[in-house]
C-alpha positions as CSV (number, residue, x, y, z in Angstrom):
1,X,-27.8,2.8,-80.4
2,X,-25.0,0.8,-82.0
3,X,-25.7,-0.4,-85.6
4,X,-24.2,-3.6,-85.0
5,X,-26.0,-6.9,-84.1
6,X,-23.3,-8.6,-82.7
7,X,-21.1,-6.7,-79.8
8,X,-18.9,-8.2,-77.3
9,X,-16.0,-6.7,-74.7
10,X,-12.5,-7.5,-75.2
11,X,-10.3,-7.4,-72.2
12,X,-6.6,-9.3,-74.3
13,X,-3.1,-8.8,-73.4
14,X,-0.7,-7.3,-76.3
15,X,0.0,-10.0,-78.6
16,X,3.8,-11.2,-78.4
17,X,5.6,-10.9,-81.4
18,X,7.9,-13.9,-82.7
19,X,10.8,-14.1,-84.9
20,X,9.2,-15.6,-88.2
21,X,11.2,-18.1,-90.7
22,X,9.8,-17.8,-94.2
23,X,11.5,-19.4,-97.7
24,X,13.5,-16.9,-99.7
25,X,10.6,-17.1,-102.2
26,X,8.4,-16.0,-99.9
27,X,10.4,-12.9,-98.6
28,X,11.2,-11.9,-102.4
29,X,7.6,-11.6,-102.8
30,X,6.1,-9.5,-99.7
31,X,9.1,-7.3,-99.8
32,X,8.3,-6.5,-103.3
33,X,5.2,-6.0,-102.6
34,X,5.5,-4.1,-99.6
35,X,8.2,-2.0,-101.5
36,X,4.9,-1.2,-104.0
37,X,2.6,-0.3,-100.9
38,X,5.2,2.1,-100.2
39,X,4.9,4.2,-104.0
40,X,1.7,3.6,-104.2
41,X,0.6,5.2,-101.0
42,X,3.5,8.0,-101.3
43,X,1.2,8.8,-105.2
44,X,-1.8,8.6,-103.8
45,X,-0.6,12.0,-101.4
46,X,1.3,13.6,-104.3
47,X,-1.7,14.8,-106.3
48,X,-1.9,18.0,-105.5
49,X,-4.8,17.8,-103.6
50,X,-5.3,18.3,-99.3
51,X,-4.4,15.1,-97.6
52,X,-7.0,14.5,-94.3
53,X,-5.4,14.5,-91.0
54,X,-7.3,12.7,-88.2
55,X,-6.1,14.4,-85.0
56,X,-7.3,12.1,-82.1
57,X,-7.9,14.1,-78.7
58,X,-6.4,11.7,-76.0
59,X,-8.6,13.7,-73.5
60,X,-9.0,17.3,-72.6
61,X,-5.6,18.2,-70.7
62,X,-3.5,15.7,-73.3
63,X,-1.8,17.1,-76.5
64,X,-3.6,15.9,-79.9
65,X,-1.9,12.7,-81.2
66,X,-1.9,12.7,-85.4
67,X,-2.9,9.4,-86.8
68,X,-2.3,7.8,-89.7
69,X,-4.9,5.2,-92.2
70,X,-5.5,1.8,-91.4
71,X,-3.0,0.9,-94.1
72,X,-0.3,3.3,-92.7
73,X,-0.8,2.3,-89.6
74,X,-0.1,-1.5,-90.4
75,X,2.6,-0.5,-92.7
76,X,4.1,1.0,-89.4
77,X,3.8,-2.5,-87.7
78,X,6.8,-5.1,-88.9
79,X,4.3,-7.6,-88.3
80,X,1.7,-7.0,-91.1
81,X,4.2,-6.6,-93.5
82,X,2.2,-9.6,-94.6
83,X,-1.0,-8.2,-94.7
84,X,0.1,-5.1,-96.6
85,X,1.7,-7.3,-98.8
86,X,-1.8,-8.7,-99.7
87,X,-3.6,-5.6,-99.5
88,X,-1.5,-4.1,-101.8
89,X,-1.8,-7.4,-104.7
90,X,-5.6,-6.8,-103.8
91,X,-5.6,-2.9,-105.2
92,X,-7.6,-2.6,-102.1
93,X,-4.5,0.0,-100.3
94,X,-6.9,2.7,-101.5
95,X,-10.0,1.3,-100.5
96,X,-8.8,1.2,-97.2
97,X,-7.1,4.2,-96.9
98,X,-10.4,6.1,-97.6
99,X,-12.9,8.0,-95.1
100,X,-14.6,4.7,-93.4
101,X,-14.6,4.2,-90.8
102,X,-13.5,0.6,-91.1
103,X,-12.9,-2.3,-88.4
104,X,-10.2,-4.5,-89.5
105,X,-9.7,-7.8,-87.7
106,X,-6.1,-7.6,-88.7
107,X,-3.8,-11.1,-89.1
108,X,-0.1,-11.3,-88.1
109,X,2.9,-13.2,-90.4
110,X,2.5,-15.9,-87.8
111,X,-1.2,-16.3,-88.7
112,X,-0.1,-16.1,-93.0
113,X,2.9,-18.3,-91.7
114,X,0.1,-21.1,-90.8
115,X,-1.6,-21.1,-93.9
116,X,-1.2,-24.3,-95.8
117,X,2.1,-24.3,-97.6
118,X,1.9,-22.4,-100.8
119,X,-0.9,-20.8,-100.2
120,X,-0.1,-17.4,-99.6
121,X,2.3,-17.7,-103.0
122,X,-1.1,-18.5,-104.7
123,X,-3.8,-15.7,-103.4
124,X,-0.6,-13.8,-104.4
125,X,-1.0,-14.1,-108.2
126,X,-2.7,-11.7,-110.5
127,X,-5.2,-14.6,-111.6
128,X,-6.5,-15.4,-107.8
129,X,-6.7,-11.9,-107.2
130,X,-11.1,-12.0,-107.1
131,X,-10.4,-14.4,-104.3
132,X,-8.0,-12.4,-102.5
133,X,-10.1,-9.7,-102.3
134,X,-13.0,-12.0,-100.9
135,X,-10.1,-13.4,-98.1
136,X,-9.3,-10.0,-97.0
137,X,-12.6,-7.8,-97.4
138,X,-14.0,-10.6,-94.8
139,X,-11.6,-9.0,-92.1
140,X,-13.5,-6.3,-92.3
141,X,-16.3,-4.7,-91.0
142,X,-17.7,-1.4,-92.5
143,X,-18.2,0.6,-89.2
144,X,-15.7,1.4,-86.1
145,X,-16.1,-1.0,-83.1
146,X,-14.2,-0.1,-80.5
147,X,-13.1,-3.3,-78.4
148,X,-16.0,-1.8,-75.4
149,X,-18.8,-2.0,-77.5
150,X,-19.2,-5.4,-79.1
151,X,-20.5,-8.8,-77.7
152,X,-20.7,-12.1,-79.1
153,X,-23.0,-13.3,-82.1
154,X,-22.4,-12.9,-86.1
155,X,-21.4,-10.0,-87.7
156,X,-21.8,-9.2,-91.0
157,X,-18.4,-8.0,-93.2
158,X,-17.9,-6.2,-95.7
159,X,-17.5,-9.5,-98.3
160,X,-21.2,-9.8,-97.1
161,X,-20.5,-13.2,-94.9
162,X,-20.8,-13.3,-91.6
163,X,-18.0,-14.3,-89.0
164,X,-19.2,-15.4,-85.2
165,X,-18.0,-13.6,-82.0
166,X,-17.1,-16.0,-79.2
167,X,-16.3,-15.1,-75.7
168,X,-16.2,-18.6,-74.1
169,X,-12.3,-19.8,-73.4
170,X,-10.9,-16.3,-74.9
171,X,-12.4,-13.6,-77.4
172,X,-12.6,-15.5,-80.7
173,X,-13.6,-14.4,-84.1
174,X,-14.7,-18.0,-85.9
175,X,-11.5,-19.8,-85.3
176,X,-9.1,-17.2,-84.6
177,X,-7.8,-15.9,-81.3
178,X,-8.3,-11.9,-80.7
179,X,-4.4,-11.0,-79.7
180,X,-5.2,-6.7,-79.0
181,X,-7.1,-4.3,-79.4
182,X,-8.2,-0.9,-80.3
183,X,-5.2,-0.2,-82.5
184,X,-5.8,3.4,-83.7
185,X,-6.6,4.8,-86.9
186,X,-7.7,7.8,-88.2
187,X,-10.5,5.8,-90.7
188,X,-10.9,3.2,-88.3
189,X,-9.5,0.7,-85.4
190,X,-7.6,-2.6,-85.8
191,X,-7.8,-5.5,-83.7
192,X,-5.3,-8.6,-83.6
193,X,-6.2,-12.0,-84.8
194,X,-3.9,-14.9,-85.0
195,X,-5.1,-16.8,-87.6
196,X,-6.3,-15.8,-91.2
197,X,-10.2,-16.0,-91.9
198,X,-11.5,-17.7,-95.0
199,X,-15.1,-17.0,-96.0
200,X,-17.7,-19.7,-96.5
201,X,-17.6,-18.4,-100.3
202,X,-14.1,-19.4,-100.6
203,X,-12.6,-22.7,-101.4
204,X,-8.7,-22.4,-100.9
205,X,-8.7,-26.1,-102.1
206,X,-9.5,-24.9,-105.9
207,X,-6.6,-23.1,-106.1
């Protein structure tokens, strides 16, 4: 039986990917960050200790495919260089690179892009950092859903909100358009969204 109350099926093309124009500022910063995510994630597999390899069977008469975390998977993907960037500020690169499994309804640079201007510079600072974490842990969902077994309804994330399903004129999730699907990972699955959630517990406007 699946443990979640709200399922729905996705049937969405791949989402197109679009050249993004973003302030010099603006690039300084994720590419510093991202730069971080990069040492950070290279330490935490230099300890000595075994690293976990998910091997994923693509089916019986298919060659095992190795896959990597949710956060090396959309460190792999030019367009969440955003979203690691954020991650990474959040000190939740670890979090999400553990055992899960996770469910990460994952936003483009075009959905950050779209944030109100300054924005993203703000969540970015150390002292907005509690409300980062709250912005991002509402993408996720502390169990893997694969795109065939969910229908529409709330479901509860891991900031402990709840975001609604929506099937009616495309899959949405509150707002946001669901762009793909099923994006493999060995703690998890990623799916698209083109817009960034913000939780009822957040108000962007304080900051």
């Amino acid at each position: 039986m699946n443990p979640h109350p709200a399922l729905f099926y996705l049937s969405v093309p791949t989402v197109l990917v679009f050249p993004i124009h973003r302030s010099e500022t603006m690039k300084k910063t994720i590419t510093a960050i991202a730069a971080a995510s990069v040492l950070l994630l290279s330490a935490c597999g230099s300890d000595g200790s075994s690293t976990d390899t998910t091997v994923a069977a693509v089916d019986s008469t298919e060659m095992a495919a190795e896959v990597g975390t949710i956060v090396e998977v959309a460190q792999g993907n030019e367009d969440f260089s955003t979203l690691v960037a954020a991650v990474v500020a959040a000190g939740l690169a670890e979090t999400l690179s553990g055992e899960g499994p996770f469910t990460v309804f994952a936003p483009t640079n075009a959905a950050f892009e779209a944030l109100p201007a300054g924005l993203l510079e703000k969540l970015l600072l150390p002292e907005n950092k509690e409300t980062l974490v709250k912005i991002l842990t509402y993408h996720v969902v502390g169990a893997k859903v694969m795109a065939a077994d969910v229908m529409a309804g709330d479901v509860t994330t891991v900031e402990g909100s709840t975001f609604a399903i929506s099937t009616e004129g495309g899959v949405k999730v509150n707002t946001s358009n669901v762009t793909a699907t099923d994006v493999a990972a060995s703690n998890g699955v990623i799916h698209v969204i083109d817009a960034v959630l913000v939780p009822p517990t957040v108000d962007v406007s304080a900051l």
